[in-house]
Backbone as CSV, one residue per row, in Angstrom:
resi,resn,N_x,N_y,N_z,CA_x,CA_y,CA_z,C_x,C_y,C_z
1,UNK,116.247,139.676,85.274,114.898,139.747,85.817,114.094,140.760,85.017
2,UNK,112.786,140.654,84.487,111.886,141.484,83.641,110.937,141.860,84.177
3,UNK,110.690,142.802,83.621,108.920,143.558,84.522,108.375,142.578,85.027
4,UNK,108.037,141.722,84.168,106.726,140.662,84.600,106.918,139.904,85.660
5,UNK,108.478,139.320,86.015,109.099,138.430,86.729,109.163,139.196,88.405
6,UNK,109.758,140.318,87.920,110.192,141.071,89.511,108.833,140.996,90.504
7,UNK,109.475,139.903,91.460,108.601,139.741,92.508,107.730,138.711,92.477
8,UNK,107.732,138.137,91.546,107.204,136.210,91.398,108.198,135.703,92.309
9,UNK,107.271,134.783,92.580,108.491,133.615,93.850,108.158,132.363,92.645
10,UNK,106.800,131.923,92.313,106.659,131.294,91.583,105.584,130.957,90.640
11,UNK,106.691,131.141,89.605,105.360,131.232,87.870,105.547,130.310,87.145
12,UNK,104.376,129.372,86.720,104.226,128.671,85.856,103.066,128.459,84.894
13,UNK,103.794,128.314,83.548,102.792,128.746,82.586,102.821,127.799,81.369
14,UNK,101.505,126.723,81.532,101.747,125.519,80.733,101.033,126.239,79.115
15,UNK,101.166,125.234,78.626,100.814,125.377,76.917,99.368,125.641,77.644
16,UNK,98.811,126.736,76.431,97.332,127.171,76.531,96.507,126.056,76.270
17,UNK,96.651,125.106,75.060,95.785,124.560,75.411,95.454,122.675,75.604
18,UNK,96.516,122.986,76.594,96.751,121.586,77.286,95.827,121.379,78.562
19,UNK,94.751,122.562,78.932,94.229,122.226,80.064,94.560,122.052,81.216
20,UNK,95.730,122.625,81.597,96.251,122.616,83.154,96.067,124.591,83.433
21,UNK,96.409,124.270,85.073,96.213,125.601,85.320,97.138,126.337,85.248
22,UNK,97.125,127.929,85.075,98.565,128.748,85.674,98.635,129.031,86.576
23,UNK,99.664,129.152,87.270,99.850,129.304,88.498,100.973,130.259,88.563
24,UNK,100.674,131.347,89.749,101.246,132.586,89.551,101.283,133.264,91.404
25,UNK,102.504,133.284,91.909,102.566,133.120,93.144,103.469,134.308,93.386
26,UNK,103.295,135.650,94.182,104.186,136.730,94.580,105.261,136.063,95.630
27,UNK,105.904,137.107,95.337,107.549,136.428,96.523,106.663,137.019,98.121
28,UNK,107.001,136.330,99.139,107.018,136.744,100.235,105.296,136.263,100.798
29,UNK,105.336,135.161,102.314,104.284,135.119,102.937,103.811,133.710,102.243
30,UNK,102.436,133.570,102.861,102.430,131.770,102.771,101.129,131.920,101.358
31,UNK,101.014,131.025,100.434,100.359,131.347,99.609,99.604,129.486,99.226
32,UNK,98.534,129.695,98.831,98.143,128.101,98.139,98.073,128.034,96.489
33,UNK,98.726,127.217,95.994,98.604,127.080,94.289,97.396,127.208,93.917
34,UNK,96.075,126.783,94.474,95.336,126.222,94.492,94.838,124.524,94.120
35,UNK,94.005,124.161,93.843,93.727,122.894,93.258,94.093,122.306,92.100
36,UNK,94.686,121.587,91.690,95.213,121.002,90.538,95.011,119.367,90.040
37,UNK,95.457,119.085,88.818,95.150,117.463,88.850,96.638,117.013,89.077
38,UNK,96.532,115.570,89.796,97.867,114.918,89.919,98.793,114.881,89.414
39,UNK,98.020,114.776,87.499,99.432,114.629,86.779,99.842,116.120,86.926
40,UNK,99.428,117.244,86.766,99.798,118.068,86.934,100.700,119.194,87.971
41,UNK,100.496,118.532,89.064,101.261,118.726,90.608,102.972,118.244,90.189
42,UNK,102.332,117.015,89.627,103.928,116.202,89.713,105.046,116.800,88.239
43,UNK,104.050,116.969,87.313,104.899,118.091,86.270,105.213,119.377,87.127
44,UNK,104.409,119.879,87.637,105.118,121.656,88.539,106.196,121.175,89.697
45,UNK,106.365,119.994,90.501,107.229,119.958,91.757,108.391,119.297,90.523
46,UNK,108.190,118.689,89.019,109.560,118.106,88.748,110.313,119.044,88.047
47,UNK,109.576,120.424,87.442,109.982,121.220,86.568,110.558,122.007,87.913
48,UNK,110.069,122.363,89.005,110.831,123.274,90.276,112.169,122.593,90.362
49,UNK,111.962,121.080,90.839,113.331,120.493,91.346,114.483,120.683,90.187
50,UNK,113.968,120.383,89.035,114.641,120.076,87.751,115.592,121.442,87.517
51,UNK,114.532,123.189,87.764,114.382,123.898,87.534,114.988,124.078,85.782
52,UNK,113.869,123.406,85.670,113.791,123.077,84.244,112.231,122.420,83.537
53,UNK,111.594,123.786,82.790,110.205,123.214,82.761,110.246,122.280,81.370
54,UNK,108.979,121.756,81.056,109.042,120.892,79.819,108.655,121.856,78.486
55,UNK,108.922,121.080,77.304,108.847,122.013,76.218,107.248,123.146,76.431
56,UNK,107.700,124.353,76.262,106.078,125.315,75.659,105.684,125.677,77.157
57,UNK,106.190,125.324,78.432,106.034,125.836,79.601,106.896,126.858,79.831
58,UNK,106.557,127.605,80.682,107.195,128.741,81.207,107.333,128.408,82.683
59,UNK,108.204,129.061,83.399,108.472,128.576,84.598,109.372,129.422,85.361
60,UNK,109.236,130.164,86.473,109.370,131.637,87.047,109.855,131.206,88.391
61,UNK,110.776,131.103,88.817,111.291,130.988,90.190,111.904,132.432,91.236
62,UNK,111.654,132.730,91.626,112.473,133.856,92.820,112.662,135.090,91.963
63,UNK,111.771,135.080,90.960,111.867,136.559,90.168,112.810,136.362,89.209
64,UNK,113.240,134.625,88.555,113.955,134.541,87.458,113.558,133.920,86.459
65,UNK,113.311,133.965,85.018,112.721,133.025,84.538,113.327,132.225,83.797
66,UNK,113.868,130.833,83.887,114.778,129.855,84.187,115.118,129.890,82.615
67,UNK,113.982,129.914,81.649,114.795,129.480,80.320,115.690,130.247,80.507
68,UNK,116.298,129.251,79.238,118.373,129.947,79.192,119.432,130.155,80.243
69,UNK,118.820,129.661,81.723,120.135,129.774,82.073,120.690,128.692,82.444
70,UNK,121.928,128.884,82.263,122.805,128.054,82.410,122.992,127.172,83.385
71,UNK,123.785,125.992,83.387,123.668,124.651,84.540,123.990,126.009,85.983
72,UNK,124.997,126.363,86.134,125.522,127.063,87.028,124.661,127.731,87.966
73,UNK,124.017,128.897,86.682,122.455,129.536,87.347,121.651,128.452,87.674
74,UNK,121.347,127.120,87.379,120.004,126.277,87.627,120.300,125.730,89.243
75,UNK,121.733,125.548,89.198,122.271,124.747,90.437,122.366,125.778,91.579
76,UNK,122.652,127.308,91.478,122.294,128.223,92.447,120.854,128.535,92.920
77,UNK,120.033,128.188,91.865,118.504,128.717,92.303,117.915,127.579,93.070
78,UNK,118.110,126.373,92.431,117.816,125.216,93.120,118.205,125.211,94.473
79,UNK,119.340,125.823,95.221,119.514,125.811,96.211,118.983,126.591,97.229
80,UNK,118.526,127.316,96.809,117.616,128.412,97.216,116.067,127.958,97.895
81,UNK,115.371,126.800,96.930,114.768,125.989,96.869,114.458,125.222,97.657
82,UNK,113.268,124.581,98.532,112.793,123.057,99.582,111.451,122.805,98.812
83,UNK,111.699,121.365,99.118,110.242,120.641,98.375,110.150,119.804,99.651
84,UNK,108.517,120.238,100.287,108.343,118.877,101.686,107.157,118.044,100.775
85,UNK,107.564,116.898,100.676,106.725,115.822,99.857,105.265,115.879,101.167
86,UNK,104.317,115.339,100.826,103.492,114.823,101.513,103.320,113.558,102.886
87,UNK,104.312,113.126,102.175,105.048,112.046,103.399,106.069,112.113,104.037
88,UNK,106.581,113.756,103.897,107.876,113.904,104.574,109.157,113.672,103.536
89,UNK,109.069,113.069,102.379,110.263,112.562,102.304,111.446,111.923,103.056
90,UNK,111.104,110.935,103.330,112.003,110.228,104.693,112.524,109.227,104.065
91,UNK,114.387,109.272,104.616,115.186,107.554,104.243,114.409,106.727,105.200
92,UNK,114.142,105.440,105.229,113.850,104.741,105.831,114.216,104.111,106.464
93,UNK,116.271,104.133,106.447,116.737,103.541,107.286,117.395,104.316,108.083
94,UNK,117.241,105.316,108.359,117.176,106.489,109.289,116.233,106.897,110.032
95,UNK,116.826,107.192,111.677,115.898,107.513,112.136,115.382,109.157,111.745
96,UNK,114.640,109.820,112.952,114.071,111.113,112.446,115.118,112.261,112.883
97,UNK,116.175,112.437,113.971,116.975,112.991,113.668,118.355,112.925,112.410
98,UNK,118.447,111.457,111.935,119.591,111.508,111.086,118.958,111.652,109.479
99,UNK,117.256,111.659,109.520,117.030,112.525,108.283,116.921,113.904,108.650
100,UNK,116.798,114.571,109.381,116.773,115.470,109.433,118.503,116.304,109.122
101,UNK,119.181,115.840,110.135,120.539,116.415,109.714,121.586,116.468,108.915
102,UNK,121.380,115.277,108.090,122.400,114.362,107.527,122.277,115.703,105.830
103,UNK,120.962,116.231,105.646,121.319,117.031,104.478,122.317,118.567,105.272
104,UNK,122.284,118.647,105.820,123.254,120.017,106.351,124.231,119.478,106.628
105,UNK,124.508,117.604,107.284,125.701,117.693,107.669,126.723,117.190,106.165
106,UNK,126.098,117.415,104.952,126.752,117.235,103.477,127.180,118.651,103.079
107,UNK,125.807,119.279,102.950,125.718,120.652,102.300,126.477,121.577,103.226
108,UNK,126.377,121.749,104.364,126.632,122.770,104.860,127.329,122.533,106.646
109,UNK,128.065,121.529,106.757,128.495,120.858,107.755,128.946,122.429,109.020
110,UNK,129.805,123.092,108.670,129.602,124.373,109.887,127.843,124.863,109.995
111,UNK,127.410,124.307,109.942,126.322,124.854,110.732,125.341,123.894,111.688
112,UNK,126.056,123.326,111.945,126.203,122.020,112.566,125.930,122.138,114.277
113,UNK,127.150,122.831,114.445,127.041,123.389,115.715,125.971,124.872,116.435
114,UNK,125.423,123.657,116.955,123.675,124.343,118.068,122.325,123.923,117.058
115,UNK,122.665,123.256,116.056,121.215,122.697,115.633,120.195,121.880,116.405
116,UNK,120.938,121.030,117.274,120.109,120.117,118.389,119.429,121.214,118.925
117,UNK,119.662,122.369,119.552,118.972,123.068,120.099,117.438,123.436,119.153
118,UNK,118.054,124.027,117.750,116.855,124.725,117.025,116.304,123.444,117.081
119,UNK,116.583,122.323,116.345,115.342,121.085,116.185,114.803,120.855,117.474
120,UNK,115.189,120.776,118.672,114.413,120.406,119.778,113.394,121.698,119.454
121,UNK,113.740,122.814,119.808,112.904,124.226,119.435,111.399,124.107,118.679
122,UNK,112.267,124.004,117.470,111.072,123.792,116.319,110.327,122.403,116.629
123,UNK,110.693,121.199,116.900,109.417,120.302,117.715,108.459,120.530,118.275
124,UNK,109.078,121.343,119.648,108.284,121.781,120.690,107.340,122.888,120.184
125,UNK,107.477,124.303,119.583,106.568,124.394,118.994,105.822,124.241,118.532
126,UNK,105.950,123.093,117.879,104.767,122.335,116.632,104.186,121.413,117.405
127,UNK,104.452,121.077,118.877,103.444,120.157,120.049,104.273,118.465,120.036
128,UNK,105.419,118.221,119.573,106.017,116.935,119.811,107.100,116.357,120.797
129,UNK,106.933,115.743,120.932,108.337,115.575,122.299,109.523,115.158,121.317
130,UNK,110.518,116.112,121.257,111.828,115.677,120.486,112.537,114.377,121.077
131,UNK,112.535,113.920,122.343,113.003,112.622,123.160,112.401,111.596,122.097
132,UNK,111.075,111.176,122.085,109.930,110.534,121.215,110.677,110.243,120.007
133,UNK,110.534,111.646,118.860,110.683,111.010,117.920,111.628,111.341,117.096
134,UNK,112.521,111.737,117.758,113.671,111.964,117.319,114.724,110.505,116.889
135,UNK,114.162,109.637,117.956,115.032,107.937,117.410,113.875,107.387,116.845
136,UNK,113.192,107.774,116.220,112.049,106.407,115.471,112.772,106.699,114.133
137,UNK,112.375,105.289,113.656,112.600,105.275,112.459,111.256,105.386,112.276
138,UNK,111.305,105.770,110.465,110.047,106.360,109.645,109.068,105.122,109.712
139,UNK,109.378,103.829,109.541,108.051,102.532,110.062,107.270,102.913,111.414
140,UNK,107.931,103.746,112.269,107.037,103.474,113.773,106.544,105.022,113.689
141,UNK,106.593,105.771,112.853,106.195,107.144,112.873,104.538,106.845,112.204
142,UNK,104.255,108.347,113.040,102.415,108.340,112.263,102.796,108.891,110.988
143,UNK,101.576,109.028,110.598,101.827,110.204,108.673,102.349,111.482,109.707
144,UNK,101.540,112.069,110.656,102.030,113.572,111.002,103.712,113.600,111.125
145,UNK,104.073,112.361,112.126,105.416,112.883,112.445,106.683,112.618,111.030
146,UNK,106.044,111.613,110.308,107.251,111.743,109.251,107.024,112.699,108.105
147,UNK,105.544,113.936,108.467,105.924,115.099,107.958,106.695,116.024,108.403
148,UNK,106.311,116.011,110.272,106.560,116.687,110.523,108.127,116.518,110.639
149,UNK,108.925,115.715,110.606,110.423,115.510,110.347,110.732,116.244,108.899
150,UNK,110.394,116.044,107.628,110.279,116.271,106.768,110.324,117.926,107.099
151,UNK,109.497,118.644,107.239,109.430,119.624,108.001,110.641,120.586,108.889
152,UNK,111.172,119.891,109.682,112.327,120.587,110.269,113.321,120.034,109.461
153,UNK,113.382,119.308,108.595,114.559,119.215,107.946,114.679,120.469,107.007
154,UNK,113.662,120.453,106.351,113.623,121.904,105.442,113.576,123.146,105.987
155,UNK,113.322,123.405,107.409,113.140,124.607,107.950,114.730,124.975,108.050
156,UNK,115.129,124.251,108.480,116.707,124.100,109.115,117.758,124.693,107.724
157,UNK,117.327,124.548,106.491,118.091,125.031,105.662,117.794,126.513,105.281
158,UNK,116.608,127.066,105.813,116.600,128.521,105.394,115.753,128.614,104.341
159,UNK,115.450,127.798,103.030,115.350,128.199,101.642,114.764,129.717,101.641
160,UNK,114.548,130.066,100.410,113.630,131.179,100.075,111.949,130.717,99.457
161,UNK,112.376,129.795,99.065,110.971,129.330,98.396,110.420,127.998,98.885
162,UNK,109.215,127.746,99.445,109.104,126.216,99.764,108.233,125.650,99.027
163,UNK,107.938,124.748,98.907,107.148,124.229,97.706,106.339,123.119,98.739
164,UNK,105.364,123.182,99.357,104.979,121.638,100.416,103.534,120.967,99.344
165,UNK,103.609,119.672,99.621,102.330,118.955,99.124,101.211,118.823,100.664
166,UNK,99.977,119.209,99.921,99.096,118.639,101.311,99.368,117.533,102.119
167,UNK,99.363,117.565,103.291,99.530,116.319,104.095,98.794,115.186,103.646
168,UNK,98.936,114.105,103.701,97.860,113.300,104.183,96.600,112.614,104.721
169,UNK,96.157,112.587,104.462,94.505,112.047,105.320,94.592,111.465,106.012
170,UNK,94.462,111.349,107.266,94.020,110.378,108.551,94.788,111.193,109.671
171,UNK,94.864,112.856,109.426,95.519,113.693,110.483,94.220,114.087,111.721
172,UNK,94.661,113.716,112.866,93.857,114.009,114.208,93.590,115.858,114.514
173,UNK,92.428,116.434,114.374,92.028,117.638,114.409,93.730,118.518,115.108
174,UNK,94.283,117.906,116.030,95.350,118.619,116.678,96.666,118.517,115.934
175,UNK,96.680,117.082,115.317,97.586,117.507,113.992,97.858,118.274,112.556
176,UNK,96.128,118.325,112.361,95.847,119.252,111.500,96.484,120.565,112.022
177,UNK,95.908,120.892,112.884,96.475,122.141,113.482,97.490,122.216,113.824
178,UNK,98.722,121.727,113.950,100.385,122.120,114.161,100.467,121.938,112.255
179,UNK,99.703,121.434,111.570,100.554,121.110,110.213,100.195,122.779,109.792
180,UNK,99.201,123.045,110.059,98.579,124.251,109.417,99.779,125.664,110.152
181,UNK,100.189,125.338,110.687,101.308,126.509,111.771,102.394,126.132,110.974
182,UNK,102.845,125.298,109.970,104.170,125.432,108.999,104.455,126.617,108.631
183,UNK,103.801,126.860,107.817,104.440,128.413,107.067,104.697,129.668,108.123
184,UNK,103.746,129.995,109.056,104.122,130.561,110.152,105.371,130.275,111.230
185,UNK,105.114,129.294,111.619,106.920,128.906,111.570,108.250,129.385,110.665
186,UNK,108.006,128.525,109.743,108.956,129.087,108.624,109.356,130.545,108.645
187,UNK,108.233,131.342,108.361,108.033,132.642,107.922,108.865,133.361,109.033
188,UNK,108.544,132.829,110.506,109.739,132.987,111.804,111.108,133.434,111.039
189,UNK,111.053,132.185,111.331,112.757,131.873,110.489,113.250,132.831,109.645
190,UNK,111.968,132.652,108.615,112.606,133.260,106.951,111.566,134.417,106.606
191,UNK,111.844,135.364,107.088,110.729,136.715,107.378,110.728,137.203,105.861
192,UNK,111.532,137.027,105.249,111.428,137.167,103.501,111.047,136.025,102.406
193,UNK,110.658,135.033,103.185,110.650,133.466,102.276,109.444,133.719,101.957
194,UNK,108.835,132.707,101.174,107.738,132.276,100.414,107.311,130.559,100.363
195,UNK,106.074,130.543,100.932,105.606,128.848,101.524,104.547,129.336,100.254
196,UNK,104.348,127.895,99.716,103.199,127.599,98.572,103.133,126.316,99.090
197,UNK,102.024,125.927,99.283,100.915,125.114,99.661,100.437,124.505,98.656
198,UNK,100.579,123.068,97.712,100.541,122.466,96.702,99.321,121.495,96.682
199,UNK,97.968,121.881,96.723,96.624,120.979,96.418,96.329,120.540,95.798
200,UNK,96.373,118.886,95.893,96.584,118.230,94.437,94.886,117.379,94.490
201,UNK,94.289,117.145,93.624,93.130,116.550,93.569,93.368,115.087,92.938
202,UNK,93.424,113.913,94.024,93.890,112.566,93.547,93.286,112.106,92.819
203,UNK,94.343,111.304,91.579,93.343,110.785,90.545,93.266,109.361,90.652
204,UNK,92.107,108.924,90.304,91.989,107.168,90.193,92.189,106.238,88.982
């Protein structure tokens, strides 16, 4: 870790003069990238997942800066790591509890026991009836709830860093408002984590 790095959650730094933005995010508390172009969103969430940026980029995760390290180091930081897509990221032939659990019950199967509790928890907070939509599959869900699944699936792992895309358009003033209580949630949870808020400006 180097002067510059200690205490980035997340840095990225494209070729000067390719015309994208830098983006430069302290560890800890909920933060927005700001505005960006599409193609550009989807180069920063593939170089995070990848944790691996493209040639002449720079790219700063949890106060490390990824060139040179090794598969080993890439596969520990990555884990560290949640990306909530805009649509939740949802299997489709799952309902909303078996996307939700099915990544802990791979990764991390002892922790298994009393999660029904936190996910009912974290629902109810955010204003949903866990009975509801806990058996829908992702076809009978609105945009909110197959974020908001999306959502407790990633809360549930802890990360340190979250990476979310703006919701969707066609959210009801009261869904706006439980989506906007994410990072505060989280931050519950993960009183040392870091939520970045990913504003992408759609292109046609």
């Amino acid at each position: 870790m180097s002067a510059d790095t200690q205490g980035v959650a997340l840095g990225y730094e494209p070729p000067a003069d390719g015309g994208e933005r830098r983006v430069w995010i302290p560890l800890g508390g909920s933060h927005s990238a700001g505005a960006m172009s599409e193609s550009q969103g989807k180069r920063l969430v593939s170089a995070v997942l990848e944790v691996r940026p493209e040639p002449e980029t720079r790219l700063v995760l949890l106060g490390v800066d990824v060139d040179g390290l090794r598969h080993a180091g890439r596969a520990a930081l990555r884990d560290r790591i949640a990306f909530l897509p805009a649509d939740g990221g949802l299997l489709s032939n799952l309902n909303a509890w078996e996307n939700i659990v099915l990544p802990m019950g791979f990764h991390h199967p002892g922790r298994l026991p009393g999660v029904a509790a936190q996910v009912k928890g974290l629902l109810e907070e955010l204003g949903a009836d866990p009975e509801d939509l806990l058996a829908k599959l992702p076809e009978r869900m609105t945009a909110f709830e197959k974020k908001l699944t999306g959502y407790v699936r990633i809360a549930l792992e802890n990360p340190d860093l979250v990476l979310a895309e703006e919701a969707q358009p066609g959210l009801d003033s009261g869904e706006r408002a439980a989506a906007a209580r994410f990072p505060a949630v989280y931050l519950e949870r993960c009183p040392g984590g870091t939520f970045v808020q990913l504003e992408v400006a759609r292109e046609r």
